[in-house]
N, C-alpha and C positions, 0 to 999 in steps of 0.2 A: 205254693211256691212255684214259681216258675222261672226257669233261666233267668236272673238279673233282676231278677225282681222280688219283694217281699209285703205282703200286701197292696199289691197293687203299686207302689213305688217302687220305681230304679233304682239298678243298686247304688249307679251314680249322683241319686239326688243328693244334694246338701243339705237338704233340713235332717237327712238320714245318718248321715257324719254329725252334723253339730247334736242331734237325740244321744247319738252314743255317746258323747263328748261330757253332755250334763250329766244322765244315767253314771258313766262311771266316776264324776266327782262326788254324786250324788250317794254314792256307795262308799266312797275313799275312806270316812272316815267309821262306817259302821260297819261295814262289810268288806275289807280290803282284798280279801283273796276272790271276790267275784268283780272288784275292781280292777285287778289284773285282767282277770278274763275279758275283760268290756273295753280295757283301753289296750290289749293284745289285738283285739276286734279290729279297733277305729284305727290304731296304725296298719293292720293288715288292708284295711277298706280307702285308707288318706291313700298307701303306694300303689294298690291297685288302679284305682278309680282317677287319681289327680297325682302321678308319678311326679311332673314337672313344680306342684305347690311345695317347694324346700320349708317353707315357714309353717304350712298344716301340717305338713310329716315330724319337722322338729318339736311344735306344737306335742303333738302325740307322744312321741317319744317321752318328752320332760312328766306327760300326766302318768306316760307307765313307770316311769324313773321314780316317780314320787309315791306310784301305791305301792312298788320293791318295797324302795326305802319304810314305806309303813309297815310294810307287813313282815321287816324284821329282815331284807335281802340287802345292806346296804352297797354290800358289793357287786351285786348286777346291776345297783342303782348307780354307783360311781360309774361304771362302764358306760351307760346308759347316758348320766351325766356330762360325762365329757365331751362324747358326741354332739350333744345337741350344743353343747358350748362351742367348739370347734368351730359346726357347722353354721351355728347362729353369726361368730365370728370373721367367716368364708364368705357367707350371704348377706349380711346387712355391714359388718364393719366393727370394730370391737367397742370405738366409744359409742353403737347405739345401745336405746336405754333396754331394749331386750336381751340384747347381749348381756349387759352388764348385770340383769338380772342374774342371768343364765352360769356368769360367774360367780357372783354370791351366792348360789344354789350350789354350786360345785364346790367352793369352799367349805361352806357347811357341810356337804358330804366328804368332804377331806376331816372336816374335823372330829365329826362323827367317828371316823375308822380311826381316829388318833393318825392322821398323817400330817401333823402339824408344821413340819420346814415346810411344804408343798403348797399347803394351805397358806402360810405365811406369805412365802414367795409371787403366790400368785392373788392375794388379796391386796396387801400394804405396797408391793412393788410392782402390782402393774394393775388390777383394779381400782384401786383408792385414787391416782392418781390422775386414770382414764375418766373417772367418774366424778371428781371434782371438775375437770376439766370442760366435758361432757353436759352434767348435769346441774352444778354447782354446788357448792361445800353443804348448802341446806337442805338438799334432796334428799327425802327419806332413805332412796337406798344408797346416796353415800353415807350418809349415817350411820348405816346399818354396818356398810363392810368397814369404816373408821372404828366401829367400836369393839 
């Protein structure tokens, strides 16, 4: 190993972030606690390396929100959550179709914790209607947050 580098690639290479990237969904569901460790990695390697990429960082964040959530942390995951909705929000616009993911991923972890008016509030009263609008009434994920 040598300064910025690891095997012989940069620490800035890309193919370097997107390995860590497969690697820890790759683990998400068999190995979740060494999945944290891997997607801790790749957002510490997205801010370092590519500060200015807001979509690779939020990216990261949502894979580490999601091995929380599995490995039984739902509330560092909601925290985690929100963020990257916010953010996604701030950066792209709310009716885009990432966003609107990024909502029904938050919703879901609202419901999760039993925080059901919140979830409510911000599924039926302001995603459902984003996402018709947005996507159309037959898009799988307004589907998804209608039902």
């Amino acid at each position: 190993y040598s300064e910025g580098r690891y095997l012989g690639r940069p620490e800035a290479d890309d193919n370097r972030g997107l390995a860590m990237g497969i690697l820890g969904e790759g683990l998400l569901h068999s190995r979740p606690e060494e999945a944290v460790l891997v997607f801790e990695a790749c957002l510490a390697l997205f801010r370092r390396c590519w500060p200015h990429d807001d979509v690779a960082i939020l990216l990261a964040q949502g894979n580490l929100a999601s091995s929380l959530d599995r490995l039984g942390r739902p509330d560092e995951a909601l925290v985690l959550t929100r963020e990257v909705y916010a953010g996604f929000a701030a950066k792209l616009g709310v009716s885009h179709e990432r966003t609107i993911l990024c909502g029904s991923n938050l919703v879901a972890s609202m419901l999760s914790l039993k925080l059901w008016d919140e979830a409510k509030s911000l599924g039926r009263d302001h995603l459902l209607p984003v996402a018709r609008q947005s996507l159309g009434a037959d898009h799988d994920e307004t589907l998804k947050i209608n039902y």
